[in-house]
Every structure is written in C-alpha cells, then in structure tokens.
N, C-alpha and C positions, 0 to 999 in steps of 0.2 A: 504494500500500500504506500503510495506516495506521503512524505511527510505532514503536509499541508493536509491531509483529508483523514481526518480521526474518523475510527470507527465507529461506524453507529453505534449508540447507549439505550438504556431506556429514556435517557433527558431528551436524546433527539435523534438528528438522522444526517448521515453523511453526506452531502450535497455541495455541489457548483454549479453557480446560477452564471449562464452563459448567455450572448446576445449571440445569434444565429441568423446570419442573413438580417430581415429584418422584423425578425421575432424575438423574444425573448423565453427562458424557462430555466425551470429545471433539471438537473442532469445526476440522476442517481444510477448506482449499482444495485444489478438485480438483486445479489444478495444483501442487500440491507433495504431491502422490502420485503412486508409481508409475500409468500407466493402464492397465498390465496387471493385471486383477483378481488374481490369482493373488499376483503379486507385493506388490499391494497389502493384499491379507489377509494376508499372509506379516507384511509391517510392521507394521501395525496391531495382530496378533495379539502382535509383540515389546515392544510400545510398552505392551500392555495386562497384561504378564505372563502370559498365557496360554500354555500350560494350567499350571495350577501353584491350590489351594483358596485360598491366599492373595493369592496374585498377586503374592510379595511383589516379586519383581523387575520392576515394573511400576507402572503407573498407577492399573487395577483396583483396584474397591475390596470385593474378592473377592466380589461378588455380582451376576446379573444385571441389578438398578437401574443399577450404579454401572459397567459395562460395554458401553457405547455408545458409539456412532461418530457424526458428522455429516459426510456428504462434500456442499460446497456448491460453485456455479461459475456464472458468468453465465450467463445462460439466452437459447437462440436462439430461443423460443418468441414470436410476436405475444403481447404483452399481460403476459408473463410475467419477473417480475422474477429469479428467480435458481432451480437445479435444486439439489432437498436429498435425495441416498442415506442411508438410514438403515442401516447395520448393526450390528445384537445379534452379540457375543462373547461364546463359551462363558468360563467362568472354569477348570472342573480340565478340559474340553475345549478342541481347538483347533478349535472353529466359528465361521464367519461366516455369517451368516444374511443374504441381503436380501429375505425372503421376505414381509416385513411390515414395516408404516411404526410408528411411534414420537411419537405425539401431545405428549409431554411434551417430547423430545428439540426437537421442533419449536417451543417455544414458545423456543426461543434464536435458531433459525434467522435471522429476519429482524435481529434486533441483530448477530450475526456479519457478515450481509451487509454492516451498515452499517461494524461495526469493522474489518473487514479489507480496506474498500475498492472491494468487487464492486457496492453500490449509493450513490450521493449523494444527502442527503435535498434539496429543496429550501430555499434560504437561507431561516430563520428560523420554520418549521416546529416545531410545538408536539405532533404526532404524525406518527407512520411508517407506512403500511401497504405492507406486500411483499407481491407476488404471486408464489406458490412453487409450481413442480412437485412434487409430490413422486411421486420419479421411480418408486421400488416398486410404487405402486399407479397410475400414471400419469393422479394426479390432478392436482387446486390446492385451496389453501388461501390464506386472507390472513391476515397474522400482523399485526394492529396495536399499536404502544406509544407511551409518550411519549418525546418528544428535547427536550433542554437545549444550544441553542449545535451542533446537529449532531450530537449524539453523544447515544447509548441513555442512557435514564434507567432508572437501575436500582433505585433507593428508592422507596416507595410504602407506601398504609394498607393494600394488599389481602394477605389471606390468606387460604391456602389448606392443607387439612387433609394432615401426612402433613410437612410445611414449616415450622419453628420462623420464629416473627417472619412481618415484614410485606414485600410487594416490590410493584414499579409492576404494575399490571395487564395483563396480554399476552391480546388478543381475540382465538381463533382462529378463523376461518369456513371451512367447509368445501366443497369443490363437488365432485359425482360422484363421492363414496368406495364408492357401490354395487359389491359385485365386487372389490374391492381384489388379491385376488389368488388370485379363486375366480369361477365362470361369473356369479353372480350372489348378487343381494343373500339371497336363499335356496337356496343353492349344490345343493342335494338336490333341488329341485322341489316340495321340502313345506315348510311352515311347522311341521309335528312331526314325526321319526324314533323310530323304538325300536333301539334297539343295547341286546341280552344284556338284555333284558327292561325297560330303563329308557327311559322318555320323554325326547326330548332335544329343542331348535330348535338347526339348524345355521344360521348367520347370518352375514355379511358387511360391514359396515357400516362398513369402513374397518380392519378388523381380524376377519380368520376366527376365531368363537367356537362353541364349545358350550355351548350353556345349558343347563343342568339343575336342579331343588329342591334344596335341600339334604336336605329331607326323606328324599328319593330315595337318599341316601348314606346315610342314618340319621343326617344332623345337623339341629343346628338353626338353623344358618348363625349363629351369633353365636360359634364358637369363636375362641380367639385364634392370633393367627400361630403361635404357639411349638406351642399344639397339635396344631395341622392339618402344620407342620413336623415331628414327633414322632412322627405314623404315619403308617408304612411303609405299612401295610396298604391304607389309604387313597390314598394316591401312587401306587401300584401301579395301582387301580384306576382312577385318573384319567388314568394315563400310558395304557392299557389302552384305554379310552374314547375317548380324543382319536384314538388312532392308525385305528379304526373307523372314528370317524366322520371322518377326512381321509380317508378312500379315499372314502366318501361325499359327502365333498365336492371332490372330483376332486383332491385334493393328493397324491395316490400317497404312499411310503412318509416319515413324516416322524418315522423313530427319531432323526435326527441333527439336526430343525429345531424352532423354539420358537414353531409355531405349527402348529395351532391354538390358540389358548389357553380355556382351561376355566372357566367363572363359572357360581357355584352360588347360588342366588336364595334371598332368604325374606323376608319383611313386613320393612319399615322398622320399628325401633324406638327408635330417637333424634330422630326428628321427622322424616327422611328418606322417601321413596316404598318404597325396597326397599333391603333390605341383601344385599350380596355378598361371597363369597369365593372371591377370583379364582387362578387357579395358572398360571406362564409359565416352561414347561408343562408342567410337574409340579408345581416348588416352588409354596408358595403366597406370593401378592404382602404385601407388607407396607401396601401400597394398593390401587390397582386402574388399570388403565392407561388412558388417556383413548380409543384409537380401541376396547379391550377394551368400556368402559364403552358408550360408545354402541355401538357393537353389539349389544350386550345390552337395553338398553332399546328401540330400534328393535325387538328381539323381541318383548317384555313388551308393546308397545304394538300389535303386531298379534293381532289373534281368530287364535286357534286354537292359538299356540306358548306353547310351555311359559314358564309363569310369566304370562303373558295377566292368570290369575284374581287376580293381587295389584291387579292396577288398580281391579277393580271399586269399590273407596272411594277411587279419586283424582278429585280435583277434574275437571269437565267443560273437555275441549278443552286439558287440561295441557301445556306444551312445556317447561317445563322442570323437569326430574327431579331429585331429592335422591337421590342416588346415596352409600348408607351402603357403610362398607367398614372394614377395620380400624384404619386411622388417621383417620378424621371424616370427612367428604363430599367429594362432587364434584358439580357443580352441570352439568348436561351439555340440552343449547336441541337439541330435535329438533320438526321437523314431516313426519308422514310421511301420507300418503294413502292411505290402506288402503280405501278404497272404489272402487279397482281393483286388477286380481290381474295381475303381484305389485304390492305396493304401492309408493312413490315416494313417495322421501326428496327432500323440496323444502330442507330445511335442518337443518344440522349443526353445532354447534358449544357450547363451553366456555372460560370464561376462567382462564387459565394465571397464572402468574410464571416470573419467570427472573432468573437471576443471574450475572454475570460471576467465575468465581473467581478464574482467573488468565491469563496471557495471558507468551507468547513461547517457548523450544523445545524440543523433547522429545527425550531423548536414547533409542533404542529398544534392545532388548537386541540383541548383535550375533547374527547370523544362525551357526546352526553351521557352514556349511559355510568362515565366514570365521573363527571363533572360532581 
C-alpha cells in the first residue's frame, strides 16, 4: 500500500478524490468496501451525502459531475492490469447506477492503480500504460501517462475545455465498447427510429445515446447550460424521449437510471465538426461526456442516422472529431467501417487529464439504523 493511503479502519475509509476529465469522485479499492453490493451502495451513498440537493453532509459536490464513484482491484484477467466499476450517484436521490461506464472518471483510473499500490510501474519508466477492464461494459481500455521516479505525473501543457489551467496528458484507447450495455452497437436494428413523431439514432458506443437535431426540439443547439436548465418544458420532453427509446433499446424501464443519455446535434460553429447539447438524463451536461460523445459521433459518421447530413462538408476519411459542446471541445479519434452492416468500430478513443486532489480517509455519514 502506498504510504499516503492508510488502511481503511472502522473511523473511515481509504480514498483519493480525483478530478477526471471533467468530473470529479471518488476512487477506492475494492477491498476496502463492503463486497456486498447493497451494503456497498449503502456506504458510498453516506460518504457522498446522498440524497440530500446539497449534499451538504457529504463529499458530493451537489451535482451529477461531481458525484462519482471508482471501484478499482487487481484484475484476474490474462493480459489485464487492474478491474475499474464505475458508479453514478443520485445527488436529492438515493441511486447507484452501474449501468454505464464513465470515460472521464476513467482517465484517473490507471494513476490510482499506481498510487495505491494495485500496479508497479517498471524501474525508471518515463510513461504508464494500464490495461483496465472496465467491468460495466465488460470491456478494456488502456489508460496511458507520464511517471516521475515511479509515481503519476500530474503537471502538464495539455488542456482541455470544461478544465481551468493545464494537466499531463492521459491517452485513453478503447477496445470493444460496441454494446456496452445494450445488444448492440445499434441496439434497435436500425441506424434511424421515430418515437412520437421525431427522428432519432439509438446508438451504443460505449455509452447508450439518443441522438437527435436540435432543430427537432425547436432549438438551435447553441443555447447555454442555464437555458436549457431553465425549461421544464423541455426536460420533460427529453426525460419523455429517452424512457421510449430505452425500451427500444432493450433497457426496460429506466425512471430510476441515468442512462440512456440524450445528445442533440447541430453544425459546429467554433471551428468544431458538430456542436452538442448533451443531458445525463435529463439535466443538461455543462460539457459532454467522453463515452456520450463518441457515441454520438460513431452515429453522425454512419449513412443513414440522424445527424449523418452535418458530415457532408467534413474533410474526406476524418477520424478525429471536434466535438463542440458548452464548455469548448473535445477532440474524440474514431474509425469505424460502415461499409459492412452493422458497421465496426476498429478504434476509439480521446485524450483526457486528470488530477490528484486529495488523498487519505473519509469519514461516511453514520448509517441510521446505528445513529
């Protein structure tokens, strides 16, 4: 165990709260959680102040961003360096979701491994790459960075939009996120659906999305957060929409879950290929979330689904996308092969940061039945 990370006690629990992309959470070892899932949401949900809008008795930083979990643990897999559970917590709910992975959350992952002991880089080693199950979607990912003397370098020129200042750069590469946690990379069997009279692509791409125009809302996809936060009328209808099309996309009833998530498209206009406004899964995101993102674009990039037609003035054979959204870009590396049905995702991925905020142990609120 790394020096800085005491053993969990009965006083608390071993934890490093990490910014990831442009999330925030927590990042424990499996073995200092309960392994009864139940129990373990029970903890996690006291530790994060849930349910409560502020969270104030809690870690929670009263918003879905700021409301994430990383459960990490040696991995018994050939070839596979350590298994990363992602769980989204409700904030005024007591939900735990593992229903969907967490791209940004992810970009902490492989430096956790290294801080808290689960992997040793090799002596003298000038970068890291960990091979990570990620257990939700029962994929892998490689999370590469730099090390200084063994240990995560966490300063760097690189920035990314949504993220004040600059941090080392975190390379994430992807492998078989098709289906993540739906039949398939177009979970319906069509590449377009109409639900209540609107054109939509249902898509999978390491994160189950609905795509649709904004047009299609009667927006014009450039509104700001606070707006699109503001009506109701709107929310409704997105909340409305998503729950549709998850029964379409084989996810039975998901009032209580934060995915599917909903990305509404329209012409780039900051220099970007297409601008989005994404909602998780209602509210709308103050960014856009990295597995959300590629999966949207994986659409955009196939004939036939909705939003297809913004491509027609992108540069020939494009892979990597200028992914506008309401805080600057996100630069997201797809190759997909649409010239078989369905198509095939040969490669996935985005480059991240991440930052170490704090590190040693969290005291969780006490449970009622011991208060």
């Amino acid at each position: 165990m790394s020096e800085w990370l005491p053993r969990s006690g009965t006083a608390g629990i071993a934890c490093l709260w990490m910014r990831g992309g442009t999330s925030k959470g927590g990042y424990f070892r499996a073995d200092d959680l309960p392994a009864n899932p139940a129990a373990r949401d029970d903890l996690l949900l006291r530790i994060m102040g849930t349910p409560d809008p502020r969270q104030i008795d809690g870690l929670g930083g009263a918003t879905s961003l700021t409301s994430k979990v990383a459960v990490v643990s040696a991995s018994q897999r050939p070839g596979v360096d350590v298994d990363y559970l992602f769980l989204q917590l409700g904030v005024d709910r007591p939900t735990v979701s593992d229903t969907q992975n967490c791209g940004n959350i992810l970009a902490g992952v492989g430096q956790f491994a290294v801080e808290s002991g689960l992997i040793e880089p090799p002596p003298g080693a000038e970068t890291c790459s960990v091979r990570i199950h990620l257990v939700n979607s029962d994929s892998v990912a490689t999370a590469t960075f730099p090390l200084r003397a063994g240990r995560p370098v966490y300063a760097g020129d690189t920035a990314i939009d949504g993220v004040p200042g600059t941090a080392a750069p975190v390379l994430l590469a992807f492998e078989d996120i098709a289906g993540s946690a739906t039949p398939g990379l177009f979970p319906t069997g069509n590449v377009r659906d109409e639900i209540d009279g609107m054109e939509v692509t249902c898509v999978d791409n390491g994160m189950p999305v609905v795509v649709a125009t904004a047009a299609a809302f009667g927006l014009t996809g450039y509104e700001s957060h606070a707006d699109l936060a503001a009506d109701a009328a709107l929310l409704d209808r997105v909340d409305a929409l998503r729950r549709k099309a998850a029964a379409l996309m084989g996810l039975g009833d998901v009032a209580q879950s934060s995915v599917p998530k909903t990305i509404l498209v329209a012409p780039g206009r900051d220099g970007g290929q297409v601008c989005t406004r994404s909602f998780i899964p209602v509210q709308p995101h103050t960014a856009v979330g990295v597995f959300a993102a590629i999966s949207a674009v994986t659409a955009l990039l196939t004939p036939g689904a909705v939003g297809h037609e913004l491509t027609a003035d992108w540069p020939a054979a494009l892979s990597r996308v200028d992914v506008e959204h309401p805080s600057g870009h996100l630069l997201v590396d797809i190759a997909l092969d649409t010239a078989v049905t369905p198509p095939v995702v040969h490669r996935a991925g985005v480059i991240r940061t991440a930052r170490k905020l704090f590190a040693g142990t969290v005291f969780p609120r006490i449970a009622a039945e011991c208060a």
